[in-house]
SEGULO-928524 format. One record per residue: residue in three letters; x, y, z of N, C-alpha, C in turn. Coordinates in steps of 0.001 Angstrom, whole numbers, padded with zeros to 6 digits, always signed. Layout:
BEGIN
alaXYZXYZXYZ;...
# end
This chain:
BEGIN
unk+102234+088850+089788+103345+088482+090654+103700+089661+091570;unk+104150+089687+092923+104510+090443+093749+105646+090769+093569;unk+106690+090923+092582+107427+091553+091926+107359+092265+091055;unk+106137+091844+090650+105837+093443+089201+105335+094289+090260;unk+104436+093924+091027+103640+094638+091962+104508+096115+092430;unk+105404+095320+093132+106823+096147+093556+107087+097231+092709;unk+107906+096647+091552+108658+097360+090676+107750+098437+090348;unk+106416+098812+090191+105278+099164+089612+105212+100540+091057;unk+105002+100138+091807+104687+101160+092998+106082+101851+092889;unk+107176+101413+092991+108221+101912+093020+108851+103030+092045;unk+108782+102221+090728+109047+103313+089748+108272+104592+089632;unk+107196+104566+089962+105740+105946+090682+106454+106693+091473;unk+107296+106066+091835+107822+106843+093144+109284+107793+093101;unk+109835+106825+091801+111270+107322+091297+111860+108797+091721;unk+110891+109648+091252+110684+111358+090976+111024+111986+092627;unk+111020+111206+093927+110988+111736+095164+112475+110915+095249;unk+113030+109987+094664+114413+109801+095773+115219+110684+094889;unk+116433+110858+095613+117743+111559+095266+118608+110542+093894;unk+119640+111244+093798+120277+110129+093157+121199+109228+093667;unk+121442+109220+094962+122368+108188+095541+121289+107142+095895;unk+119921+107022+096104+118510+105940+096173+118317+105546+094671;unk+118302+106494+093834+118273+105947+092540+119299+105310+092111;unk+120215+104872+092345+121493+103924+092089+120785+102815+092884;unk+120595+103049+094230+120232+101696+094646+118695+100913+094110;unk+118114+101794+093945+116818+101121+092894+117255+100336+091767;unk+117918+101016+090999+118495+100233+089755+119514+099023+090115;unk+120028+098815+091244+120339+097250+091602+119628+096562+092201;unk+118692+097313+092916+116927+096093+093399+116513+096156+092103;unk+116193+096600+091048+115646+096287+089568+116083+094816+089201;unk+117508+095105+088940+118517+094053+088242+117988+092604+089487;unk+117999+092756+090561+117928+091760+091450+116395+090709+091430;unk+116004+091928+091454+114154+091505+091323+114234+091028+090196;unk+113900+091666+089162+114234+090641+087695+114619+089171+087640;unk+115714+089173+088392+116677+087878+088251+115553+086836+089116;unk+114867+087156+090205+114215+086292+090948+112703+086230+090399;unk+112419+087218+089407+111027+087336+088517+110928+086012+088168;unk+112212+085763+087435+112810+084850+086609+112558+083622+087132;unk+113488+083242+087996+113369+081954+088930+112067+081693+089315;unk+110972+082625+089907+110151+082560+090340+108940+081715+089125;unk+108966+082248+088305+108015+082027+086770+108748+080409+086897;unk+110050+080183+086666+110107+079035+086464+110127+077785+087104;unk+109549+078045+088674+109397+077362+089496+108615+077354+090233;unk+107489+077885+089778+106120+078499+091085+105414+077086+091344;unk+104998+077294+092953+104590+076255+092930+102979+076530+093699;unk+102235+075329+093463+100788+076393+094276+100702+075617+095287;unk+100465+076305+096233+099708+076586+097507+098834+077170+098095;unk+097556+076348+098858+096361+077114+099309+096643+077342+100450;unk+096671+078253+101110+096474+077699+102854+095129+077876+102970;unk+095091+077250+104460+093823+076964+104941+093689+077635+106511;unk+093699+078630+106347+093949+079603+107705+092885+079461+108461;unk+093597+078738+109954+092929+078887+111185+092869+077144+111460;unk+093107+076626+110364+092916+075060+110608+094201+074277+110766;unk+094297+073761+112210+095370+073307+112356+095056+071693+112299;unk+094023+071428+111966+093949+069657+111478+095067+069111+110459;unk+096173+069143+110594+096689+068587+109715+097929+067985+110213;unk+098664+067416+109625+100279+066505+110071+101088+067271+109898;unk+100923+068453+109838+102407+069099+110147+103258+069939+108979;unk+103920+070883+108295+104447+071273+107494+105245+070471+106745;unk+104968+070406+104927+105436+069149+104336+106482+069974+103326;unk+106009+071279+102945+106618+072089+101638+106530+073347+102212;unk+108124+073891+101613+108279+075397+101499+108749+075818+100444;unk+107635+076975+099906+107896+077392+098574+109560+078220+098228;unk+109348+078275+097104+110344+079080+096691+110315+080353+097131;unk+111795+081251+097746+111232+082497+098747+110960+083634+097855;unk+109795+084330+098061+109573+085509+097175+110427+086837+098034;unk+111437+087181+097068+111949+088751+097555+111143+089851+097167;unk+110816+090506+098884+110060+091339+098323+110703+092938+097961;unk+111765+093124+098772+112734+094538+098329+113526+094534+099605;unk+114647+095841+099352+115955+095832+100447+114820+096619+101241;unk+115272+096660+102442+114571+097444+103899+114251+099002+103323;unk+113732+099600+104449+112885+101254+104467+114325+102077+104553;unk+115061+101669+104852+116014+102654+105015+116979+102652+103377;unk+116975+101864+102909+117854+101626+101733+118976+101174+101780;unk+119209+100570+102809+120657+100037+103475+121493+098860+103628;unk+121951+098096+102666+122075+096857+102599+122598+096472+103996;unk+123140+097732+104901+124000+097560+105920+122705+097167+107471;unk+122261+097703+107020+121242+097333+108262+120520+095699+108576;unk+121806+095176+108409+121170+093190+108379+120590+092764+109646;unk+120350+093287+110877+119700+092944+112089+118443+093876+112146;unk+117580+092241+111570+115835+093502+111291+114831+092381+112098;unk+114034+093208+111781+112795+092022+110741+111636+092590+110359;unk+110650+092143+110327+109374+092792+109026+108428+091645+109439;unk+107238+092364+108852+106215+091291+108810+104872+091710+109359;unk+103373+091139+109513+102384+091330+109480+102033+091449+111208;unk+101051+091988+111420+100619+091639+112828+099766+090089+112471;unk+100143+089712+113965+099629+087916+113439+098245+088280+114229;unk+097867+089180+115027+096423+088953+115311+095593+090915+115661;unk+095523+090792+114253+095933+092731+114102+094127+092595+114645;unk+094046+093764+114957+092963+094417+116053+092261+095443+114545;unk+090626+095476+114439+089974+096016+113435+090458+097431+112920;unk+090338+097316+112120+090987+098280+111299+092398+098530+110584;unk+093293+097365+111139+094896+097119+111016+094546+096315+110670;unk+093868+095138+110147+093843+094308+108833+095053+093949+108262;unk+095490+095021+107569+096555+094959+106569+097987+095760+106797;unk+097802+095751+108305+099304+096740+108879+100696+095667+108663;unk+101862+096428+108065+102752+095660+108208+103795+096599+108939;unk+104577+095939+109451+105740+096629+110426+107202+096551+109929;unk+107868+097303+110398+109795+096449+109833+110754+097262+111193;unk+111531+096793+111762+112504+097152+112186+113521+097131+111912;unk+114797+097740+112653+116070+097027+111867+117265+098313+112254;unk+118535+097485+112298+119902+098067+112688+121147+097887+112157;unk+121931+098376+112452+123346+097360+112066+124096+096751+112583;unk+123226+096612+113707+123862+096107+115000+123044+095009+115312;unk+123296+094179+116325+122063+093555+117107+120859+094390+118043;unk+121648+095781+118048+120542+096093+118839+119258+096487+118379;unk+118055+097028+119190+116841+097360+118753+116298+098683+119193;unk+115946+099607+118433+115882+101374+118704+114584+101910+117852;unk+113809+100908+116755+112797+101909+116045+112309+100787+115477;unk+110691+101125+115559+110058+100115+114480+109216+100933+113856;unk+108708+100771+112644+107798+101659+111311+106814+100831+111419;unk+105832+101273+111226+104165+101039+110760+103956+101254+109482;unk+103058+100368+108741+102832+100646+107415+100955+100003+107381;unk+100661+100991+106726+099043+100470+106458+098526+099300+106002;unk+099590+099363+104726+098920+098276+103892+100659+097802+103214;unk+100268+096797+102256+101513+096192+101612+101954+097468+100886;unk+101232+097905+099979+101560+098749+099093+102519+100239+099939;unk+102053+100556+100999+102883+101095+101621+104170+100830+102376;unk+104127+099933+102513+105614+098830+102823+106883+099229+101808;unk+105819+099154+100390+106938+098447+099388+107268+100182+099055;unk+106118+101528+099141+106391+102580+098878+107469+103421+100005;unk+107550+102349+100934+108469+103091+102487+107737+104532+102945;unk+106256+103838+103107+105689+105184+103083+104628+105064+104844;unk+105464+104948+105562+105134+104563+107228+104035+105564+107966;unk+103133+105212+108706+101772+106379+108896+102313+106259+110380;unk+103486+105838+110657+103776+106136+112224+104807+105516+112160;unk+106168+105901+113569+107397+105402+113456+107328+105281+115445;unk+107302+104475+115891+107774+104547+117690+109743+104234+117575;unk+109703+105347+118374+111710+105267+118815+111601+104670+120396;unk+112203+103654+120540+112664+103702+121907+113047+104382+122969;unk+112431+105066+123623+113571+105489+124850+114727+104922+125284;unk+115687+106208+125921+116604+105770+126341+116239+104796+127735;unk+117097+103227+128002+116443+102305+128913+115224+101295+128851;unk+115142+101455+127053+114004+100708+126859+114738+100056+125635;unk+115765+100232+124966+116053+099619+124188+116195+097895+124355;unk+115943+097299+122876+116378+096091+123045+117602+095337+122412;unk+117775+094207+122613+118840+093427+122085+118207+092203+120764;unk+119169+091957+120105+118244+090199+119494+117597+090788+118273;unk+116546+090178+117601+115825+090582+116686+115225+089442+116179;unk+114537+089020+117302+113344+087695+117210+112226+088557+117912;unk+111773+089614+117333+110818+090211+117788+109602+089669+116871;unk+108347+090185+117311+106786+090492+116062+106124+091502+116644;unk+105027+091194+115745+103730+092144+116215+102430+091610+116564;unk+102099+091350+117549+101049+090635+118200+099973+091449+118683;unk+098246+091387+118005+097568+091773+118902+097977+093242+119148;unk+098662+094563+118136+098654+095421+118478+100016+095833+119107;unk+100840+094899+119248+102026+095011+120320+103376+094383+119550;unk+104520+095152+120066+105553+094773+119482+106121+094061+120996;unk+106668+092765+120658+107269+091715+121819+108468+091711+121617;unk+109451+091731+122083+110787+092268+121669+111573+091812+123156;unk+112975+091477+123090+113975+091525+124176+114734+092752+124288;unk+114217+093299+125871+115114+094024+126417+116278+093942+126864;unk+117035+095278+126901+118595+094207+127039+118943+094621+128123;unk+118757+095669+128740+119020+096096+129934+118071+096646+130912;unk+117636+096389+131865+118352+094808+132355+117628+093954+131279;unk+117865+092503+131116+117307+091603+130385+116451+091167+130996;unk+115159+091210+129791+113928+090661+130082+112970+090884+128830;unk+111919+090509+128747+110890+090458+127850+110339+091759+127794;unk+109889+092154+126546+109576+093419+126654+107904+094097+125651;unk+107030+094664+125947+105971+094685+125237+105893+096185+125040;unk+105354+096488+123658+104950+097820+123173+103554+097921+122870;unk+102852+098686+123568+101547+098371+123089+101830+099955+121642;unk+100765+099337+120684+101509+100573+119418+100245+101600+119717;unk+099238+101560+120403+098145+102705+120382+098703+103712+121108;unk+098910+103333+122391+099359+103667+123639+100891+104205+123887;unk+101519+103399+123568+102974+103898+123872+103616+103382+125157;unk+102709+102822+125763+103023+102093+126675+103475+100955+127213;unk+104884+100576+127595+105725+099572+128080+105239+098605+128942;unk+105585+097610+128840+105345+096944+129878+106356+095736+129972;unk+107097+094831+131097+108377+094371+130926+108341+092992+131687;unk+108751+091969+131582+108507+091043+132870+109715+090081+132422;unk+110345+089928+133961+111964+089630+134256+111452+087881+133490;unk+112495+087413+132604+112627+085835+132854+114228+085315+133462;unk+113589+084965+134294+114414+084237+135596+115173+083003+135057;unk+114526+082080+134704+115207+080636+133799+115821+081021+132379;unk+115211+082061+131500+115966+082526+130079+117333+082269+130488;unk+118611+081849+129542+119667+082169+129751+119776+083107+128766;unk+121311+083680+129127+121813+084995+127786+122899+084153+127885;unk+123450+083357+127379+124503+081699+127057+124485+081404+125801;unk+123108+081086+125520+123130+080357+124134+122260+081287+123212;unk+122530+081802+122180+122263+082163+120808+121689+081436+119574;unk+121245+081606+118477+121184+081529+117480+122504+081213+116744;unk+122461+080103+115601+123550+080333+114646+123920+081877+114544;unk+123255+082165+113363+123398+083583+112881+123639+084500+113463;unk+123614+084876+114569+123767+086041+115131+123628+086116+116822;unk+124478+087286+117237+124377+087124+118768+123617+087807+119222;unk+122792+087290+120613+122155+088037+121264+120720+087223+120943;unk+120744+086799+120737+119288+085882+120306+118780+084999+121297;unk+118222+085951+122723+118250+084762+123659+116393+084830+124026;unk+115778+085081+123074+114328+085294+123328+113591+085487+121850;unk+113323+084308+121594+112468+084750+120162+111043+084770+120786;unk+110846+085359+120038+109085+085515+119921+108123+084933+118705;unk+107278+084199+119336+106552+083927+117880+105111+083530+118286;unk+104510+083435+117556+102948+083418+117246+102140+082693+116079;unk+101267+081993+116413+100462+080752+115518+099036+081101+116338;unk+098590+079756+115630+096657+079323+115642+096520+079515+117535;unk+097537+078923+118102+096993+078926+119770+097880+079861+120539;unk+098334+081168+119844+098668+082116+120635+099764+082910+120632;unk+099957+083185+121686+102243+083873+122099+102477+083095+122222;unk+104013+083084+122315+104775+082254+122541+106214+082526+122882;unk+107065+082551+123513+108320+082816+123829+109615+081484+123773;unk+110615+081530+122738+110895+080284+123053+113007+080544+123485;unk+113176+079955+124159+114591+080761+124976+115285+079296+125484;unk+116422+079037+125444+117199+078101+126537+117560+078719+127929;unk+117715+077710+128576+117770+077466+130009+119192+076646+130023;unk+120090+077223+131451+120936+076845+131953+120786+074968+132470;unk+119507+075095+133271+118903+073755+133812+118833+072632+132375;unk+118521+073192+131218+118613+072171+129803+119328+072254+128899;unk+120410+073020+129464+121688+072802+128803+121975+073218+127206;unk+120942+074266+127209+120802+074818+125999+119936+074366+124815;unk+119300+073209+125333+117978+072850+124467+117138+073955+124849;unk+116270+074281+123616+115218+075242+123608+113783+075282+124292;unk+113454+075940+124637+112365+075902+125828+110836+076582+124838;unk+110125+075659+124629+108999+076533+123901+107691+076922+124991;unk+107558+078588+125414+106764+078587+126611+105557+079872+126083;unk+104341+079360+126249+103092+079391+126056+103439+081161+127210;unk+102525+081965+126481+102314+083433+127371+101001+083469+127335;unk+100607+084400+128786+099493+084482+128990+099364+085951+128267;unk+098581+086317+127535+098587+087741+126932+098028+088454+127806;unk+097034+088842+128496+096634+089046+129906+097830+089827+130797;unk+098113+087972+131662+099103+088559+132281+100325+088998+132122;unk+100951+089075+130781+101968+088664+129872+103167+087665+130893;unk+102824+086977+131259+103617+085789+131944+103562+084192+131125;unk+104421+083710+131498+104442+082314+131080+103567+081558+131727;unk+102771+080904+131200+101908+079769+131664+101615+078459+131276;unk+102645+078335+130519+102898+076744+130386+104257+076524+129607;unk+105115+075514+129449+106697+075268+129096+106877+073811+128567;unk+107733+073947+127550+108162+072876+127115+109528+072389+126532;unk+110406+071735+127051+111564+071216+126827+111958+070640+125282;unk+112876+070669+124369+112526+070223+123747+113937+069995+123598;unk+113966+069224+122284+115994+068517+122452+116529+069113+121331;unk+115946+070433+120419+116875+071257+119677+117717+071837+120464;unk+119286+071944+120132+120022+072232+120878+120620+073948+120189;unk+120034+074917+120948+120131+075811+120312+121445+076926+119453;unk+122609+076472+119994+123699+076417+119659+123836+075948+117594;unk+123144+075383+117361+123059+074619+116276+121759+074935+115757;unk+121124+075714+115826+119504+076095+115468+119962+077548+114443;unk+119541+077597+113461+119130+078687+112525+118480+079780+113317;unk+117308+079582+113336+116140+079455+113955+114744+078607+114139;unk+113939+079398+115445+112870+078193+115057+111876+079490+115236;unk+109984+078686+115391+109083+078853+115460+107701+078265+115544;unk+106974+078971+116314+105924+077802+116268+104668+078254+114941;unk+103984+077173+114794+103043+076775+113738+102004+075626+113953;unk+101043+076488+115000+099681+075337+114905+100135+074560+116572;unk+100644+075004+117533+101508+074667+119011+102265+073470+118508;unk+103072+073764+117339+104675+072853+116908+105733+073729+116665;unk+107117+073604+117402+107627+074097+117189+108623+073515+115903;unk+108793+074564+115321+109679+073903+113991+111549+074546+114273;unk+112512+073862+113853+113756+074499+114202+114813+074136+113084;unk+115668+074962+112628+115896+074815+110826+117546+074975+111555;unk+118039+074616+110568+119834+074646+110672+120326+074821+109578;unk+121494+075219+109135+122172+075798+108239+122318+074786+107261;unk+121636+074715+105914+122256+073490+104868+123442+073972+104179;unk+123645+074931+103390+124855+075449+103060+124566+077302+102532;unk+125810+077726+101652+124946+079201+101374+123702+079435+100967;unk+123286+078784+100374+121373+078920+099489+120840+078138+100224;unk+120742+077508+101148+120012+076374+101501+119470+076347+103361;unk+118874+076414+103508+118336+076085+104765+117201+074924+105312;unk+117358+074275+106711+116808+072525+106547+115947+073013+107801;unk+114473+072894+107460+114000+072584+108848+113825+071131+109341;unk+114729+070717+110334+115306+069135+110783+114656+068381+111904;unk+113784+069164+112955+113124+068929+113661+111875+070001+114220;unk+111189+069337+114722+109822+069406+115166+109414+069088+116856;unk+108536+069401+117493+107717+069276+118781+106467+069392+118979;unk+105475+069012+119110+104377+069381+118754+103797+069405+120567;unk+104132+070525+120915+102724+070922+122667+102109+070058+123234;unk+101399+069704+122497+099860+069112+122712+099932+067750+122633;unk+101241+066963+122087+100861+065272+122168+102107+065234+122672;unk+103440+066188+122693+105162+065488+123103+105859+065362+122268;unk+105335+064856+120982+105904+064063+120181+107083+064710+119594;unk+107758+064330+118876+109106+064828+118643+109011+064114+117190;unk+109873+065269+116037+110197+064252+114565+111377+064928+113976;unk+112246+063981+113454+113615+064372+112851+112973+064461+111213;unk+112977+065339+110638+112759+065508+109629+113823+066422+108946;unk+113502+066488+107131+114169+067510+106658+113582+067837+105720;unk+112717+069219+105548+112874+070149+104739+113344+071056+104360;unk+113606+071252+103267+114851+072489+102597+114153+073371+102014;unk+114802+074510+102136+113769+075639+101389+115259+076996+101036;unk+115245+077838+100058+116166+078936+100038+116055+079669+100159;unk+117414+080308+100315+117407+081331+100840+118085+082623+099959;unk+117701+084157+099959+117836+084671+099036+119973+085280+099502;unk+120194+084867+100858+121482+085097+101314+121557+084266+101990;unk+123085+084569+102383+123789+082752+103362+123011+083010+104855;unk+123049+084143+105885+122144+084052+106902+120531+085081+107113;unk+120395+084753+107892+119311+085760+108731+119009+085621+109865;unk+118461+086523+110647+118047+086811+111687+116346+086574+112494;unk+115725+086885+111543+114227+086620+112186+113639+085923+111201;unk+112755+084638+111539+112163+083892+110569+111198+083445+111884;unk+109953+083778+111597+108823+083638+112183+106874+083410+111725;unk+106467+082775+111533+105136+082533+111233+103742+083542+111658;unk+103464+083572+110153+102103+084632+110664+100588+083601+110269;unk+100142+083095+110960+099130+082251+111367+097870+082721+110304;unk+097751+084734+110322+096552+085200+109342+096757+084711+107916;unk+098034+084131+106991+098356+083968+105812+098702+082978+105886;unk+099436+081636+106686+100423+080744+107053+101302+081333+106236;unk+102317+081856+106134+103219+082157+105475+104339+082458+106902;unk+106128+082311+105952+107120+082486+106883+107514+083769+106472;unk+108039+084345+107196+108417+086025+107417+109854+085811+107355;unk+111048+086356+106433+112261+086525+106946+113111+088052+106548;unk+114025+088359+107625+115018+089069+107332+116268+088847+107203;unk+116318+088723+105586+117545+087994+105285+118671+089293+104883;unk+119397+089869+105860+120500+090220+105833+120193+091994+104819;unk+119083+092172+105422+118912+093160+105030+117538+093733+103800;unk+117106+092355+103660+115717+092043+102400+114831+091457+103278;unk+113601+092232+102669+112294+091212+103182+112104+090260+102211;unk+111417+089028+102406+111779+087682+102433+110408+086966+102947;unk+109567+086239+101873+108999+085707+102644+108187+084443+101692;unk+108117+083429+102441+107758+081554+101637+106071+081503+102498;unk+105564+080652+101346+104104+079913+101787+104580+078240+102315;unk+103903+078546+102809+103886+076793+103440+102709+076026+103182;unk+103145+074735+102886+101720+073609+102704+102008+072577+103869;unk+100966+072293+104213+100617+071767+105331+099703+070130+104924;unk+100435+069264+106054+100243+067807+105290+098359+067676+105876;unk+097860+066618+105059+096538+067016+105750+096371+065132+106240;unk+095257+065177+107237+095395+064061+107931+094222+063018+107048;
# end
């Protein structure tokens, strides 16, 4: 289980924190335990089938595995997120990333080699923002080498290439900064990534705050194709795409979260559905799909966080 896993790298590690980290270890102990627990008594299996999007669509979300509080040790730092590169470049295989603030804003993201270094907070590189490059939001990823992220000033889309160091920025004109996310403000540009690519998904003034799911050219990093859809983002958790469908979840109550509707690119189609899945706190901020694992990525209020998905088959 990826909780002994944890606990196991961690306690190795005991001998390097202070004792104000060693207090907080011993309540991720007590915590992890408790979800060891739940976990054993409710596991459920799932294969994915990575790269194959033949199927009807997401049917089940597992029970969420906690994987530990953030790199910093900070329960306070609840505007993050974490997670895999969805189309990592040879040799990054197994890179995982985390950002994170106490704010909405965005100032530093960590590199990590492998899992095991994740869970050791043991980062082989850290990029800081410049001043004028910072961002807002925290519907960022890691794509292809690159962190995609919203700039906040001026507002616009924003790319990090991680070899290089090099920026690159392109204005969206139709994005509004109006409508948000439930959870949190400033959420006017998520980013996400599946089987057919980037993706940017944002409301527009012209749709009245329904969500706009728009296809990027990685190339040119521009938009090159758009789609309307009738989640009204005001009322959205969050969403993401999976396989060119966008999925969009809303608040069921404190433990509970519903993904309620669907869009699928490629045929129009639209479906009111509900799946429920939990949550290890009442909100979060980034919940996004990594296409190399099908698995969902979350930062729940300060914990990495993350569910398998099964996928209906046709």
């Amino acid at each position: 289980m990826l909780q002994i896993h944890n606990m196991t790298l961690i306690v190795n590690q005991l001998e390097t924190f202070d004792k104000k980290n060693l207090e907080v270890i011993r309540i991720e102990f007590l915590k992890l335990q408790r979800k060891l627990k739940e976990c054993q008594e409710g596991q459920e299996y799932f294969k994915p089938d990575i790269g194959n999007c033949n199927n009807t669509g997401i049917v089940t979300v597992s029970k969420p595995t906690l994987i530990q509080i953030n790199a910093h040790l900070n329960a306070g730092y609840q505007y993050g997120g974490w997670g895999k590169d969805s189309k990592p470049v040879r040799g990054h295989e197994s890179m995982y990333w985390y950002g994170a603030y106490s704010s909405p804003s965005v100032f530093e993201f960590y590199l990590y080699s492998s899992y095991d270094k994740l869970i050791q907070r043991s980062s082989f590189t850290h990029h800081g923002l410049p001043q004028g490059y910072e961002g807002s939001g925290n519907n960022y990823i890691v794509h292809g080498n690159a962190v995609y992220f919203q700039a906040s000033n001026p507002f616009r889309m924003s790319k990090l290439n991680l070899t290089s160091s090099v920026y690159t920025h392109r204005q969206m004109t139709k994005a509004s900064e109006t409508y948000t996310y439930v959870y949190s403000p400033k959420q006017y540009l998520d980013f996400s990534a599946d089987e057919k690519g980037l993706w940017v998904l944002y409301s527009t003034e012209e749709a009245n705050g329904k969500i706009v799911a728009a296809k990027i050219d990685e190339k040119s990093f521009a938009v090159e194709d758009e789609w309307t859809t009738n989640a009204f983002k005001p009322l959205v958790g969050n969403a993401f795409m999976a396989c060119g469908v966008m999925y969009a979840t809303r608040p069921g109550d404190l433990n509970t979260e519903e993904i309620y509707y669907s869009y699928d690119t490629r045929t129009g189609e639209e479906k009111q559905m509900s799946i429920y899945f939990q949550k290890f706190q009442d909100s979060f901020v980034n919940l996004h799909y990594n296409p190399t694992d099908q698995k969902l990525y979350m930062y729940n209020k300060g914990y990495y966080v993350s569910y398998n998905l099964r996928f209906g088959k046709e």
